[in-house]
C-alpha positions as a Markdown table, in Angstrom:
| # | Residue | x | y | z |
|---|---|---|---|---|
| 1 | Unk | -167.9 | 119.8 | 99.0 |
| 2 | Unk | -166.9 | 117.3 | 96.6 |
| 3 | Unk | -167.4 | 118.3 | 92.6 |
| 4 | Unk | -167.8 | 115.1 | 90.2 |
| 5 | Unk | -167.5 | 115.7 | 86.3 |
| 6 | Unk | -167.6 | 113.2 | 83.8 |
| 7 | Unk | -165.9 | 113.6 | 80.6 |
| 8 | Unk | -167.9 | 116.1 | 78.4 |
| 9 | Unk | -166.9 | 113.4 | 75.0 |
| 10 | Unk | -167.7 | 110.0 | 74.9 |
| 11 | Unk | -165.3 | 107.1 | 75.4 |
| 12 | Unk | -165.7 | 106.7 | 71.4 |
| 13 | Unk | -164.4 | 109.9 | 70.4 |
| 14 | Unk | -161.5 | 109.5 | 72.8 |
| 15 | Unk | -160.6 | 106.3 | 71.1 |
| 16 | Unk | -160.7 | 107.4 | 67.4 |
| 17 | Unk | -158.6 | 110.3 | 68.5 |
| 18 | Unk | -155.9 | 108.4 | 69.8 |
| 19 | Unk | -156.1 | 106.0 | 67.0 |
| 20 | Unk | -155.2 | 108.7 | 64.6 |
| 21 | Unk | -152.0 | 109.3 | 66.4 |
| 22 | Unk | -151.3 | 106.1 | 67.2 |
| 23 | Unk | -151.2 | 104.9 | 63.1 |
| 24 | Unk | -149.2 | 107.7 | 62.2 |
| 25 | Unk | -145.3 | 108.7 | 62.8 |
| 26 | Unk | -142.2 | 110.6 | 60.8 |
| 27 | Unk | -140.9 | 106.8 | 60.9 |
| 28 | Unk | -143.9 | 105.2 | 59.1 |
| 29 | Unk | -147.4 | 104.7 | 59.6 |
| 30 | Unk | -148.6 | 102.1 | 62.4 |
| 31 | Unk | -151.1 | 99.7 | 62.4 |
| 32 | Unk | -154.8 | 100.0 | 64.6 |
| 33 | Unk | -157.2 | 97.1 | 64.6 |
| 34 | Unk | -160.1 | 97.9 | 66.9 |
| 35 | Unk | -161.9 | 95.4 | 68.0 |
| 36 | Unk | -165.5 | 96.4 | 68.1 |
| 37 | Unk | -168.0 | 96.9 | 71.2 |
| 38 | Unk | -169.2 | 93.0 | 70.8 |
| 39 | Unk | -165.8 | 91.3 | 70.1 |
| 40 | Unk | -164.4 | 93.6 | 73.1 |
| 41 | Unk | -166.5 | 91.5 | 75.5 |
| 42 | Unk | -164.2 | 88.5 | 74.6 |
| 43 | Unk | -161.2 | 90.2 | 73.8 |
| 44 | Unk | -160.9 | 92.8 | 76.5 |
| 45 | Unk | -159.2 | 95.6 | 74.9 |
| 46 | Unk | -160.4 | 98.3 | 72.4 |
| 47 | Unk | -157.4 | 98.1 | 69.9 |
| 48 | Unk | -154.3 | 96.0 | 69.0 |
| 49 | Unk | -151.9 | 98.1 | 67.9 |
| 50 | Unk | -148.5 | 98.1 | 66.2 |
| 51 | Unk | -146.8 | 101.2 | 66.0 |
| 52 | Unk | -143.1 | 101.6 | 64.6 |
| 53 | Unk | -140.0 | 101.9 | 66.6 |
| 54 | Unk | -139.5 | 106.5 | 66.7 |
| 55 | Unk | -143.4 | 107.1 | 68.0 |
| 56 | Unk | -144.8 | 109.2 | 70.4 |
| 57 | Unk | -146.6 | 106.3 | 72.3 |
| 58 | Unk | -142.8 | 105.1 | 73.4 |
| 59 | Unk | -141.7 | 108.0 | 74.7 |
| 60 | Unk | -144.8 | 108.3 | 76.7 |
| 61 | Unk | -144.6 | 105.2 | 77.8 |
| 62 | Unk | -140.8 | 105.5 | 78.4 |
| 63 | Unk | -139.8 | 102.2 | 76.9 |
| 64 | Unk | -138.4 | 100.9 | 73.6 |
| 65 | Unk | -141.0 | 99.1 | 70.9 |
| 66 | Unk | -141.2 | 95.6 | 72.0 |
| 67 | Unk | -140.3 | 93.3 | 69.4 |
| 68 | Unk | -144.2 | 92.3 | 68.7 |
| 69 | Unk | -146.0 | 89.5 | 68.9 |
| 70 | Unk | -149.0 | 87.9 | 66.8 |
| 71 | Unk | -151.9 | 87.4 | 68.9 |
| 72 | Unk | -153.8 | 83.8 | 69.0 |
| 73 | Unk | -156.5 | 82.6 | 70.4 |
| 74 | Unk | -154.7 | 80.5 | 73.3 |
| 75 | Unk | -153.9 | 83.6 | 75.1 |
| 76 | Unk | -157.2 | 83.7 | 76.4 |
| 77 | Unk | -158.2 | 81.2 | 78.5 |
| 78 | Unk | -160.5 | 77.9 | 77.6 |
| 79 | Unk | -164.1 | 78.8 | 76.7 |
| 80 | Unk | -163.6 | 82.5 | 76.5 |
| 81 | Unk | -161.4 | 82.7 | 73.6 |
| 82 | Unk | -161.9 | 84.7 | 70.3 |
| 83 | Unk | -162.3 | 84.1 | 67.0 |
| 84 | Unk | -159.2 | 83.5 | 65.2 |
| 85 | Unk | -160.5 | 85.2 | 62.2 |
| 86 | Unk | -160.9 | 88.2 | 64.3 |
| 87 | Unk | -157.6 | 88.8 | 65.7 |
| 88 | Unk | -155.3 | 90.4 | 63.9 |
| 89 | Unk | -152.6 | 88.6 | 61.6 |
| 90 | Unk | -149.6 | 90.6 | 62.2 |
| 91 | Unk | -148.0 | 91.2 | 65.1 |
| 92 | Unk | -148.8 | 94.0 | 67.6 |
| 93 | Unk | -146.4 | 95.6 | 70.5 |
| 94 | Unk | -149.5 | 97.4 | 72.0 |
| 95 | Unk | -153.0 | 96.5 | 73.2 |
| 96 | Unk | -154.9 | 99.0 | 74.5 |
| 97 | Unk | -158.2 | 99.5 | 76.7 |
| 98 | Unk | -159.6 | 103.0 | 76.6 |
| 99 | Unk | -161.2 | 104.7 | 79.4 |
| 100 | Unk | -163.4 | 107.5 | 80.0 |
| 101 | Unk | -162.5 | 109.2 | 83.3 |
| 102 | Unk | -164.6 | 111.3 | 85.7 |
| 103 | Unk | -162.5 | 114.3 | 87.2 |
| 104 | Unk | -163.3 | 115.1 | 90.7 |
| 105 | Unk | -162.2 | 118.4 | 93.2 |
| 106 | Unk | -162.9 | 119.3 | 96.5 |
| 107 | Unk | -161.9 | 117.5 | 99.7 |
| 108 | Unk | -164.6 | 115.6 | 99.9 |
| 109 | Unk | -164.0 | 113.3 | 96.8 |
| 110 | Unk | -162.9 | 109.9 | 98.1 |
| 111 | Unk | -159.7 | 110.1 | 96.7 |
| 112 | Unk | -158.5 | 113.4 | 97.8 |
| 113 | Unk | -156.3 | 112.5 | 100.3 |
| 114 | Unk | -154.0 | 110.5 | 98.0 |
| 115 | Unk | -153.4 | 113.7 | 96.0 |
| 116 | Unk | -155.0 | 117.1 | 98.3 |
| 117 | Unk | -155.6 | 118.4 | 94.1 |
| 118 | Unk | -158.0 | 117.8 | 91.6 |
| 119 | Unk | -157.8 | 114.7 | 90.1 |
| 120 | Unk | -158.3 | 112.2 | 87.1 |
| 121 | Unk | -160.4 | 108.7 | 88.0 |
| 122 | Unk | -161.7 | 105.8 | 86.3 |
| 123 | Unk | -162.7 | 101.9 | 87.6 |
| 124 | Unk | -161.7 | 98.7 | 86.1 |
| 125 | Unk | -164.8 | 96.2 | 85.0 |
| 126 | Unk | -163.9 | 92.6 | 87.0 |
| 127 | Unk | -164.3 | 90.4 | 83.8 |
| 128 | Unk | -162.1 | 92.7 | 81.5 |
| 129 | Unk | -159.3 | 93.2 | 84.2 |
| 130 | Unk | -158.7 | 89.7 | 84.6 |
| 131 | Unk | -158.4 | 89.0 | 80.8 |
| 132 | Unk | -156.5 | 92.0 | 80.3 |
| 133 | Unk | -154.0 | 90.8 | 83.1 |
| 134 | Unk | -153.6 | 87.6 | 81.9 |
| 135 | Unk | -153.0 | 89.0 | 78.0 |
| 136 | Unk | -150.1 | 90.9 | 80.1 |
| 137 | Unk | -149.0 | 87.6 | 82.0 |
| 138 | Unk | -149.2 | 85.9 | 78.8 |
| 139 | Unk | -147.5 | 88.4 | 76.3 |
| 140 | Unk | -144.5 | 89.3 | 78.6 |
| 141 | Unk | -142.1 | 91.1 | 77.5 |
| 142 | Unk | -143.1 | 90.7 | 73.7 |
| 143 | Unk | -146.1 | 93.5 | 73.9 |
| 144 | Unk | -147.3 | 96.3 | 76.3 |
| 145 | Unk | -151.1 | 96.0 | 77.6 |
| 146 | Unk | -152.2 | 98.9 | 79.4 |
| 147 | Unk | -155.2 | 101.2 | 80.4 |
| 148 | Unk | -155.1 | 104.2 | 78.6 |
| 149 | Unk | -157.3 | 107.3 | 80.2 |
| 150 | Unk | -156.8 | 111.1 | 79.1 |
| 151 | Unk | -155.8 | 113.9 | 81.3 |
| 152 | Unk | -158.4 | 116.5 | 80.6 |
| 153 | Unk | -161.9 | 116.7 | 80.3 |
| 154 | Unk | -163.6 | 119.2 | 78.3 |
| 155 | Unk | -165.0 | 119.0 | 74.8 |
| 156 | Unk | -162.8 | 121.9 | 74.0 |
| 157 | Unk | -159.5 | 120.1 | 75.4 |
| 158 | Unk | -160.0 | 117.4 | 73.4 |
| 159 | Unk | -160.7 | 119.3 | 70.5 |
| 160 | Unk | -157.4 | 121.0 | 71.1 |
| 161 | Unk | -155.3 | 117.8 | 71.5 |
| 162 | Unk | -156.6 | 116.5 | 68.3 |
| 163 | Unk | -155.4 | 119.9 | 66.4 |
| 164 | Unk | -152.1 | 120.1 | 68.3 |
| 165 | Unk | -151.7 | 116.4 | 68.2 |
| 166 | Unk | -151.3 | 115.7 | 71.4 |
| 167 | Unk | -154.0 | 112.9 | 72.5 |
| 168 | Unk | -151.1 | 110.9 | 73.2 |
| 169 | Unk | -148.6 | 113.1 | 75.5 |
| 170 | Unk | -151.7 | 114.4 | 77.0 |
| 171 | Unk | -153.5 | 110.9 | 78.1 |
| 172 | Unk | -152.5 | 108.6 | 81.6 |
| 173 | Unk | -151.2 | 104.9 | 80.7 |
| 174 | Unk | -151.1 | 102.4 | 83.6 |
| 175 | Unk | -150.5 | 98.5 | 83.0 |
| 176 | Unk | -153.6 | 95.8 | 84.4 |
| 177 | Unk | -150.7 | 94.6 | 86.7 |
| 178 | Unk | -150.4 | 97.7 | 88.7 |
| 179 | Unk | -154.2 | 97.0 | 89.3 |
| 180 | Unk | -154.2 | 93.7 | 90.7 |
| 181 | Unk | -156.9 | 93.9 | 93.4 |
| 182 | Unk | -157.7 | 97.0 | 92.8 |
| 183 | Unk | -160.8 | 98.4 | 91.2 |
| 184 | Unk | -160.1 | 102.3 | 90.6 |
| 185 | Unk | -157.1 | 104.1 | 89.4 |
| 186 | Unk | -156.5 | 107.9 | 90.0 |
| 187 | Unk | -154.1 | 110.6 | 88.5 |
| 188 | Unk | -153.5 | 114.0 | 88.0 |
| 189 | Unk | -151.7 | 114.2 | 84.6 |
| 190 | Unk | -150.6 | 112.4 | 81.6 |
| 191 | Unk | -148.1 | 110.1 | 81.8 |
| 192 | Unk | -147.8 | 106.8 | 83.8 |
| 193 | Unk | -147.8 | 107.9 | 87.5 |
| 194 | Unk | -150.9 | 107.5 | 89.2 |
| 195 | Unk | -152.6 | 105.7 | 92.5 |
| 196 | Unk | -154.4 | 102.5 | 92.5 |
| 197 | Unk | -157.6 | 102.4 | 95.0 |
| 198 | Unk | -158.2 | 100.8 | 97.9 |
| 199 | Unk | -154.1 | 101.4 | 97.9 |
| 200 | Unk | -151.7 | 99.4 | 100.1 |
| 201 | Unk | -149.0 | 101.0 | 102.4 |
| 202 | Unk | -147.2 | 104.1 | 100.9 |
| 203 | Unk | -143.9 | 104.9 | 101.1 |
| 204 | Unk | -142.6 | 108.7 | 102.4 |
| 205 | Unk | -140.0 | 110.4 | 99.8 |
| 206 | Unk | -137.8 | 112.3 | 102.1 |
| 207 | Unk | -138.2 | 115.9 | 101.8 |
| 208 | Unk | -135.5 | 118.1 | 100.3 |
| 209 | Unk | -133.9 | 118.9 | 103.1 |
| 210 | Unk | -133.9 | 115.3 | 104.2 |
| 211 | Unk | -132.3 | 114.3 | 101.3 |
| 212 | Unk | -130.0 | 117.2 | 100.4 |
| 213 | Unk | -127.8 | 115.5 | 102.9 |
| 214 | Unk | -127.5 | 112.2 | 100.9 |
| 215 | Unk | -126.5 | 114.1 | 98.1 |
| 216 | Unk | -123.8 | 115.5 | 100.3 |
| 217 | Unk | -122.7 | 111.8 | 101.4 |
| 218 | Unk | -123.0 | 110.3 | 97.9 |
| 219 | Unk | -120.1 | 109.8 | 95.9 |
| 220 | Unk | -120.9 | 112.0 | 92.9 |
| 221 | Unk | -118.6 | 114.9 | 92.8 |
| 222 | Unk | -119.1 | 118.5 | 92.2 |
| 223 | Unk | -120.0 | 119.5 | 89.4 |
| 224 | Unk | -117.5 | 121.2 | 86.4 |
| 225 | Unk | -119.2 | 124.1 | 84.9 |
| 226 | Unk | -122.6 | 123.0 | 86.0 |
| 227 | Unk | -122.9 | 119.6 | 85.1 |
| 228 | Unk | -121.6 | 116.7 | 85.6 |
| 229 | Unk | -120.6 | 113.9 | 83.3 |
| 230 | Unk | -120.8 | 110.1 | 85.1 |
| 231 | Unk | -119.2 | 107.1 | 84.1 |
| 232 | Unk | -121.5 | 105.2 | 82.0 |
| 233 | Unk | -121.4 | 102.1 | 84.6 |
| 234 | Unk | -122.7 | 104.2 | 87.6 |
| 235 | Unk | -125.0 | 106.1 | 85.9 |
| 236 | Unk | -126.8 | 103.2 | 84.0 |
| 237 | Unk | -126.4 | 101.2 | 88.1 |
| 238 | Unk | -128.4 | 104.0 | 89.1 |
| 239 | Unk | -131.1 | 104.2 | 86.5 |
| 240 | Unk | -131.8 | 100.3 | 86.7 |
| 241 | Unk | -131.8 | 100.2 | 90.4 |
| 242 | Unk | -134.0 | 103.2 | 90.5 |
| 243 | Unk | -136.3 | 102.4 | 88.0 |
| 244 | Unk | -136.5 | 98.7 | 90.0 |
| 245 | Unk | -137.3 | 100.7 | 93.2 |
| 246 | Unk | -140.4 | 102.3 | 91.6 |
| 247 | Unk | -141.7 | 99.3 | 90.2 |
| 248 | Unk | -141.8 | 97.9 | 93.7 |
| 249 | Unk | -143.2 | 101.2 | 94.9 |
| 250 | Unk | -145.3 | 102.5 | 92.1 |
| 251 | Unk | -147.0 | 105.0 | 94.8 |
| 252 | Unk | -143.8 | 106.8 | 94.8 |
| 253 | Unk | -143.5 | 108.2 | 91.5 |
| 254 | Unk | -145.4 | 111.2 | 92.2 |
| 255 | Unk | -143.5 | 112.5 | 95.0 |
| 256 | Unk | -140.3 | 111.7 | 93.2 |
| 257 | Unk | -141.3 | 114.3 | 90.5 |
| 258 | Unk | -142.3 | 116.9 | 93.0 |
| 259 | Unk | -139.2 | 116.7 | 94.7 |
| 260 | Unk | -137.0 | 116.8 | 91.1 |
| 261 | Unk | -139.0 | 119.8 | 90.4 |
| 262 | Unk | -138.0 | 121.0 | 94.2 |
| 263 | Unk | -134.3 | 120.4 | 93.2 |
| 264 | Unk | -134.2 | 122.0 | 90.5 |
| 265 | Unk | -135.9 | 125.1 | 91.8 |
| 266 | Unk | -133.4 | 125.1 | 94.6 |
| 267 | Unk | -130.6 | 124.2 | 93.2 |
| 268 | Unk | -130.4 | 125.3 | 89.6 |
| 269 | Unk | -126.3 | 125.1 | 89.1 |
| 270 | Unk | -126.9 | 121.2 | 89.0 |
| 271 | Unk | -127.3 | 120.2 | 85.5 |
| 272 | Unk | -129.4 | 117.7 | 84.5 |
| 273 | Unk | -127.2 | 114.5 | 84.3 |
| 274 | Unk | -126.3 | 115.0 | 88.1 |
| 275 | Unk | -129.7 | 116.0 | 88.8 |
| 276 | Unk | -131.1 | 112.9 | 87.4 |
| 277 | Unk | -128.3 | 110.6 | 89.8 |
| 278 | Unk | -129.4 | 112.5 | 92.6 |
| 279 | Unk | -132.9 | 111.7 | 92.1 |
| 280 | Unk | -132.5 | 108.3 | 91.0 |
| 281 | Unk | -130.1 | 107.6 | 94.7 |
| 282 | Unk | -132.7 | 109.4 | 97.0 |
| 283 | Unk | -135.4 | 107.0 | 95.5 |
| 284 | Unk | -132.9 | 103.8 | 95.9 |
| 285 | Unk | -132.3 | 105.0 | 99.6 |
| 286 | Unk | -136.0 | 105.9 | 100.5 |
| 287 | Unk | -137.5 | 102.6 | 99.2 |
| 288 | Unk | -134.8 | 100.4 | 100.7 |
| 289 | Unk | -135.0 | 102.6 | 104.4 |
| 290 | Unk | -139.0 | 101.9 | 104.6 |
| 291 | Unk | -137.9 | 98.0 | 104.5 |
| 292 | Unk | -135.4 | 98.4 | 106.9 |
| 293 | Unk | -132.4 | 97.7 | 105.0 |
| 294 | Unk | -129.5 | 100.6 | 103.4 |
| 295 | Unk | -128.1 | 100.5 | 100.4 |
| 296 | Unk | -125.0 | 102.5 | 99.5 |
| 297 | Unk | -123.3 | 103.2 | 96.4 |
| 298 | Unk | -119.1 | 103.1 | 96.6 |
């Protein structure tokens, strides 16, 4: 039987919470400008934000602070397009929609078979997808747009973020790209790695066994004292490659973090720099297998 729960807090308190965070850092204090429930029909996202290069919300997203950009009223489309004495006058490097999210358990819930645990879920409104996907088309590399849901549910767990000061490490990002015809995204933790829904085809990460072998063939060598220390060229191949390889696969980032967690448990000599190059190759070599191709590294 299938167990639906919506959020004991409202959307509200989710967003004021994170707010907090997000317009304060050891670096210096950031910049929120919310956009209010009537101008958010127009604008599409809750807040515009601009916090300074050191915060959390980086890390979390795993990405430097893009240089910024101010936001005019020609990035939304003809007819639809906001005030310009409503949008902020400095620039921003983050816009952000907040969502509420239902948790669900049991094998019934429709989404159990992409993750056979309890998970996180919340659906996309048409109208704002499309205008938060085109502020992301639009803003490039300049600013981040993304969804941003938490990872618990309870009162009592927000509560506790808000005293610990977690909101942010403890709350699901994904960008409106990675939901391009889709209408629900599901997750099980904070972070970025979740499943879009109706998903396309997914892509099997080897098990360990299966891929303990292409650590064997690679050309990394053994390691000197328990970690090993890669030239700078292969080891930043590896992460750009890698990181590419998820992109095109975004449903494989869960399975590449149980599988770390499955090499480090079996093989805890490795230290962390090799750990990470063997991660990052088995995910170059599982992507480019389920298109029929090989990739190597010499």
């Amino acid at each position: 039987m299938a167990a639906m729960t919506w959020a004991h807090f409202e959307e509200k308190e989710f967003e004021v919470a994170a707010a907090v965070e997000l317009s304060h850092a050891p670096s210096g204090p950031g910049y929120v400008f919310s956009s209010g429930q009537v101008l958010e029909e127009l604008l599409g996202y809750d807040a515009a934000v601009a916090p300074p290069i050191g915060h959390v919300v980086w890390r979390v997203l795993g990405v430097r602070r893009p240089r910024g950009v101010v936001l005019i009223r020609s990035l939304w489309e003809l007819g639809r397009r906001p005030p310009a004495s409503r949008l902020p006058t400095v620039p921003v490097s983050l816009v952000v929609q907040y969502k509420r999210p239902e948790h669900l358990r049991g094998a019934r819930a429709k989404q159990w078979g992409l993750w056979h645990a309890p998970y996180f879920r919340f659906t996309t409104a048409p109208r704002q997808q499309a205008v938060l996907l085109r502020l992301h088309k639009q803003l490039g590399a300049d600013a981040l747009v993304r969804y941003a849901s938490p990872a618990f549910w309870s009162q009592g767990d927000l509560e506790a973020a808000i005293v610990s000061r977690s909101v942010l490490t403890q709350t699901g990002f994904v960008g409106p790209d990675r939901l391009a015809g889709h209408r629900v995204w599901t997750y099980v933790g904070p972070g970025q790695d979740g499943l879009a829904n109706p998903t396309g085809r997914r892509t099997r990460f080897e098990s360990f066994d299966d891929l303990r072998s292409a650590r064997e063939r690679s050309a990394v060598p053994p390691p000197v004292g328990g970690e090993l220390v890669l030239r700078q060229s292969v080891e930043s191949h590896l992460k750009r490659v890698a990181a590419a390889a998820r992109e095109r696969e975004p449903q494989l980032r869960r399975s590449v973090v149980r599988w770390a967690g499955d090499l480090q448990r079996e093989v805890p000599e490795l230290g962390p720099t090799q750990r990470e190059a063997i991660v990052d190759l088995a995910t170059i070599v599982t992507v480019v297998a389920a298109y029929g191709a090989s990739w190597h590294l010499i």
